[in-house]
C-alpha positions as CSV (number, residue, x, y, z in Angstrom):
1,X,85.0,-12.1,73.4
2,X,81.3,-12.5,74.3
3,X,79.6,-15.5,73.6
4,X,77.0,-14.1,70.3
5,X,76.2,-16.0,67.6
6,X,76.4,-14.8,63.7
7,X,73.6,-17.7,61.6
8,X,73.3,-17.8,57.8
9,X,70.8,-19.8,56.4
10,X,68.3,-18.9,59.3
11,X,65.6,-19.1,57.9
12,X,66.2,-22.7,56.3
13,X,64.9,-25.9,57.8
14,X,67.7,-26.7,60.0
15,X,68.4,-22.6,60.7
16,X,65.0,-22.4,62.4
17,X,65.2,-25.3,64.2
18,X,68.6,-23.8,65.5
19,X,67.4,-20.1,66.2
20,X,64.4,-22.0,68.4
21,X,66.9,-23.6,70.2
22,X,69.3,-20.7,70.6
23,X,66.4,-18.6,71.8
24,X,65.3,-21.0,74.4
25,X,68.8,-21.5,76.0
26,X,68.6,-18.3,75.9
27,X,72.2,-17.3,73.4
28,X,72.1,-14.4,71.8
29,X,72.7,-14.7,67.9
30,X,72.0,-12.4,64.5
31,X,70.7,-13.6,61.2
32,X,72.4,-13.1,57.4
33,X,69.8,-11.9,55.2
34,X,71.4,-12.4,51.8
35,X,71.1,-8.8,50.5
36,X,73.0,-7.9,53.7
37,X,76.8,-7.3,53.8
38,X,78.4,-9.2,56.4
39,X,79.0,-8.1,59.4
40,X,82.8,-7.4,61.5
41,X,83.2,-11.1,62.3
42,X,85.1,-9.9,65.4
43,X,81.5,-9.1,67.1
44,X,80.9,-12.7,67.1
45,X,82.2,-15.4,69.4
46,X,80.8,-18.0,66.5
47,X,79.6,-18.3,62.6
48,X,77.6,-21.1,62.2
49,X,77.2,-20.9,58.3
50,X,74.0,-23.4,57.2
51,X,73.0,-21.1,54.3
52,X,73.0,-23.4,51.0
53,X,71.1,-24.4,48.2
54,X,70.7,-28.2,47.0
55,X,69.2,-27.7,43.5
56,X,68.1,-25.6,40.9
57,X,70.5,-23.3,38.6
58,X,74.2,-24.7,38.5
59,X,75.9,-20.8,38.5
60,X,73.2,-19.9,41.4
61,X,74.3,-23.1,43.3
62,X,77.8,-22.1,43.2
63,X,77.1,-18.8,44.2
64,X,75.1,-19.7,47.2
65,X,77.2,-22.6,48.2
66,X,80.7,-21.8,47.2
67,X,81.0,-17.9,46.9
68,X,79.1,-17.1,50.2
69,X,81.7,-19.4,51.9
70,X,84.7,-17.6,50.7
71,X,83.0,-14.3,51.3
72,X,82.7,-15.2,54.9
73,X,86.0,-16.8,55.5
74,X,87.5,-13.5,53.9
75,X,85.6,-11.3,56.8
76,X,87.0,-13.7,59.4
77,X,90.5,-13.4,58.2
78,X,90.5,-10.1,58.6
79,X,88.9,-9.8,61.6
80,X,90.8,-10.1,65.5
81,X,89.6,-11.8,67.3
82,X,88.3,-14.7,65.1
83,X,85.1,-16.7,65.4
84,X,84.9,-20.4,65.0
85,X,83.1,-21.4,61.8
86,X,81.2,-24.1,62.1
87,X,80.2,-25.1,58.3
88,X,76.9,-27.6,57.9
89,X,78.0,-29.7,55.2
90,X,76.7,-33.0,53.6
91,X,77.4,-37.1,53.0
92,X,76.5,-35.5,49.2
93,X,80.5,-34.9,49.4
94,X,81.2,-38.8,49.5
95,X,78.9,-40.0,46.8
96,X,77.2,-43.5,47.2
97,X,79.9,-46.0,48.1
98,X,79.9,-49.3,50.1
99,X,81.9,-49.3,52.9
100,X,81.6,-47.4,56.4
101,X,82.0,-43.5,55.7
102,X,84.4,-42.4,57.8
103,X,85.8,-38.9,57.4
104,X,89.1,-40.3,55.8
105,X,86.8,-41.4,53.0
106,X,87.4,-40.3,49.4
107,X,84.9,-37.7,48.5
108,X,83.6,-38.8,45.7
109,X,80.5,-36.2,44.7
110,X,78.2,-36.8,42.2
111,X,75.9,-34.0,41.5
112,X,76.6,-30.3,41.5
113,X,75.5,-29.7,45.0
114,X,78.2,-31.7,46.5
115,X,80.6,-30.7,44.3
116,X,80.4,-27.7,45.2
117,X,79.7,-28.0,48.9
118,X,83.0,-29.9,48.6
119,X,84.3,-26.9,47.2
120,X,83.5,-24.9,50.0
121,X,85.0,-27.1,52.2
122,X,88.4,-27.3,50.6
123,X,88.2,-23.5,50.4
124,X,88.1,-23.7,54.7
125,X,90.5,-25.9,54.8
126,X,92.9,-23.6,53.1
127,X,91.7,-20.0,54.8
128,X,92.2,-22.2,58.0
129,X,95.2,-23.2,57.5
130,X,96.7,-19.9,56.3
131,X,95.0,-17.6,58.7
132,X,94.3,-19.4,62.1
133,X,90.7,-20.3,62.1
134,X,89.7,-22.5,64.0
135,X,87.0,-24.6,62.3
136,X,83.9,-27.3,62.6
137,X,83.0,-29.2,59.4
138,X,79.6,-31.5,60.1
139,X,78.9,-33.8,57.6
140,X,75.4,-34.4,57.7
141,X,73.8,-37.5,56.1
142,X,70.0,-37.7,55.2
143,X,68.2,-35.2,57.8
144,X,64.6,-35.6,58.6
145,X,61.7,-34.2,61.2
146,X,59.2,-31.4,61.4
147,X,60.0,-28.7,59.3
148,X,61.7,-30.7,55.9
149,X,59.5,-30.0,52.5
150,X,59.1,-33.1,50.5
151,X,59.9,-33.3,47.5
152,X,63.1,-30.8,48.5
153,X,65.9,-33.2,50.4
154,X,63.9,-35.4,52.5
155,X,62.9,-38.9,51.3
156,X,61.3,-38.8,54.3
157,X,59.0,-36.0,54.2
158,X,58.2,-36.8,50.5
159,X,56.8,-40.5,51.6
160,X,54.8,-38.6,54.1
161,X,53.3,-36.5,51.1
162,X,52.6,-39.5,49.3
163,X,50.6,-41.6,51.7
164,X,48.9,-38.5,52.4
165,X,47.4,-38.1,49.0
166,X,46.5,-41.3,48.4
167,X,49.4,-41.5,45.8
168,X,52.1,-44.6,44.9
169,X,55.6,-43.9,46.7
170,X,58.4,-43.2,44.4
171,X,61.6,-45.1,44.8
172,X,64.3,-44.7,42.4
173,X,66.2,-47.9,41.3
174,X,65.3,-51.1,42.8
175,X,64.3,-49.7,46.4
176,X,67.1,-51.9,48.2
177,X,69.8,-49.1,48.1
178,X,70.2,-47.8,52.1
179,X,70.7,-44.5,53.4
180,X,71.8,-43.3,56.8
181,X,68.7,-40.8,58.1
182,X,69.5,-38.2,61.1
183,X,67.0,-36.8,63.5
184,X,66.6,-32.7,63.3
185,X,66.6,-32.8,66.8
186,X,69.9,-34.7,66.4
187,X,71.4,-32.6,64.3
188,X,70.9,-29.4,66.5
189,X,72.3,-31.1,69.8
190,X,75.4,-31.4,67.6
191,X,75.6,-27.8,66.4
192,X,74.9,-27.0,70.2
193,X,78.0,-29.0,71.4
194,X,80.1,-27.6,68.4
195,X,79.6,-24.3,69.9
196,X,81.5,-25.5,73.2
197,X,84.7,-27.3,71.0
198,X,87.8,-25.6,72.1
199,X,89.8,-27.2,69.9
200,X,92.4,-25.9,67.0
201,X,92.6,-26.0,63.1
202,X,90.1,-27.9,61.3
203,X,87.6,-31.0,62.4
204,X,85.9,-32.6,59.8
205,X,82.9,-34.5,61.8
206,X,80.2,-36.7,60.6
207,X,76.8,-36.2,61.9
208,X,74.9,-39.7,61.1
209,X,73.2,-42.0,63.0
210,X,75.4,-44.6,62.3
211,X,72.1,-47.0,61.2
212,X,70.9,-47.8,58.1
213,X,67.9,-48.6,56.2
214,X,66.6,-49.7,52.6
215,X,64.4,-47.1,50.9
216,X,61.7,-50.3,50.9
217,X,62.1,-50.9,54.7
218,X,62.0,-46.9,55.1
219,X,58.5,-47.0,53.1
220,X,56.8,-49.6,55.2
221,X,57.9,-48.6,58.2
222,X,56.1,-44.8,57.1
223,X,53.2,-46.8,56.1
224,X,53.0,-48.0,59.8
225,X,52.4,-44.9,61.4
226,X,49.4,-44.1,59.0
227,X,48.4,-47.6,59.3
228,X,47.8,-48.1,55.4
229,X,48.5,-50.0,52.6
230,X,51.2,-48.6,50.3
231,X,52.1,-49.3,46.9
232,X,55.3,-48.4,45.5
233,X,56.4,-47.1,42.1
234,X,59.8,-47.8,41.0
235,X,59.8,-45.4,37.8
236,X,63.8,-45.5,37.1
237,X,65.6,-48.6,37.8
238,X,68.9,-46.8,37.6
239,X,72.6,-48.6,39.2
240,X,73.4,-45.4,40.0
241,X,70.8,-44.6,42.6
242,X,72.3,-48.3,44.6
243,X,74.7,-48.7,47.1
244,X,75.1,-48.0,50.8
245,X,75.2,-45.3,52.4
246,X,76.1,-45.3,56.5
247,X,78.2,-43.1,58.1
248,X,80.6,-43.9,61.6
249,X,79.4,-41.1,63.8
250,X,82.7,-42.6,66.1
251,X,84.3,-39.2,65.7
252,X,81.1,-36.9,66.8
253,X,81.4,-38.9,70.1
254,X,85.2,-38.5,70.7
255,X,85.0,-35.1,69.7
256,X,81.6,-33.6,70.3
257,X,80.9,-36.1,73.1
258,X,77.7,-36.2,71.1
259,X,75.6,-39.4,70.2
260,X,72.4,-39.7,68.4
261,X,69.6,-40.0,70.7
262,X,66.6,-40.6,68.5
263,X,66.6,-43.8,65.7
264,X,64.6,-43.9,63.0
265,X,61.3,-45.5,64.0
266,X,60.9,-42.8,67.4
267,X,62.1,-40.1,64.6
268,X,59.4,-41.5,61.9
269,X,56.5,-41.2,64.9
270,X,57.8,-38.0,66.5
271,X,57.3,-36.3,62.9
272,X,54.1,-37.9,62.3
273,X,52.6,-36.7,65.6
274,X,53.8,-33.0,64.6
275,X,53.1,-33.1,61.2
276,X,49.7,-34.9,61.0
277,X,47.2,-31.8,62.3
278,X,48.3,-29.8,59.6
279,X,45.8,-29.8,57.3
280,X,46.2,-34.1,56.7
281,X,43.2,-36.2,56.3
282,X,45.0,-39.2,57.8
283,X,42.2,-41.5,57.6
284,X,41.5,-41.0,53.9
């Protein structure tokens, strides 16, 4: 089977960072529009299924995270030869807790988008099993870089908005809760390596940077690439919102032979060099 690539979610922040990539390496891939059928799976060496949605309506959630997943894992079961799926999934599926995530973890999900991402993977664990796929599940913790809305699913990029209109920075709780933040970059070296795993059954991998940082640190160190005075808002002191969140990326390395190669502060700079000639008065 020729090496060709079928992508859902193509068009998404992290699917457009990957169809750059693929295009400059030069691997030839298709994209899932969602009014499209899908496609023989047998044409395609590898699914790499990103499409998802993180909020909004709970029965559109499901249908985008959950139902799309079984509909593809039902084309690959019937297909010969089989693809590898690789499935971009989310530290959402652990909940906050405050030891070392390791994949062995309990999966502990607390809002409706891991829930049902956690769905979805149980669903590949299962069509796996019964029908010989051989599948990749990335756990990705808080991605960030050039591309990421704010005010979507990047802290990051929404602290960027902030500072950039003059406003307060939200923080949620106390601000001493600390999250594990992945470079985009990062994140698309892994999906490239997945692509060459030769391995059998199911991997459940965590993509994370292994590092981790209080939402206040995370604000001032923002603040130091606009060189500006911040001031921070803290308008729900919840418990919920604490806790520490840091995932062992231990397995990515055995596995994937893939390690992190940007931290936070390079990350933080890289995306404000990209970002800041788009329409930002910096110096206001």
């Amino acid at each position: 089977m020729s090496e060709r690539i079928f992508i859902t979610g193509s068009n998404g922040f992290i699917g457009s960072a990957l169809t750059e990539r693929l295009g400059q390496e030069g691997i030839p891939f298709d994209k899932f529009d969602r009014n499209q059928d899908i496609p023989a799976a047998s044409s395609y060496s590898h699914i790499i299924h990103l499409a998802a949605l993180t909020r909004g309506d709970e029965k559109e959630i499901q249908k985008a995270n959950v139902n799309l997943t079984l509909r593809i894992l039902e084309k690959i079961a019937e297909s010969n030869p089989k693809p590898n799926l690789i499935f971009s999934s989310t530290f959402a599926v652990y909940g906050i807790q405050n030891d070392l995530l390791e994949e062995t973890s309990p999966t502990l999900p607390r809002n409706i988008y891991g829930k049902t991402k956690l769905e979805a993977e149980n669903l590949i664990r299962e069509f796996s099993e019964k029908h010989n796929i051989n599948s990749i599940i990335l756990r990705f913790s808080n991605v960030y870089g050039q591309g990421m809305r704010p005010y979507s699913h990047s802290v990051v990029a929404t602290f960027f908005d902030q500072i950039k209109k003059g406003n307060p920075l939200t923080i949620n709780s106390d601000g001493n809760q600390k999250r594990d933040f992945i470079h985009i970059s990062d994140v698309i070296n892994a999906l490239i390596k997945s692509l060459k795993w030769d391995g059998k059954g199911v991997q459940i991998i965590n993509i994370c940077s292994q590092e981790s940082i209080s939402m206040n640190e995370l604000a001032l160190e923002i603040a130091k690439v606009f060189k500006k005075q911040i001031v921070i808002s803290y308008p729900r002191r919840e418990e919920e919102d604490l806790g520490f969140w840091i995932g062992s990326n231990q397995k990515a390395k055995e596995i994937l032979h893939w390690t992190p190669e940007i931290n936070l502060e390079n990350g933080i700079r890289r995306y404000y060099e990209e970002e800041k000639d788009k329409n930002w008065d910096i110096n206001s």
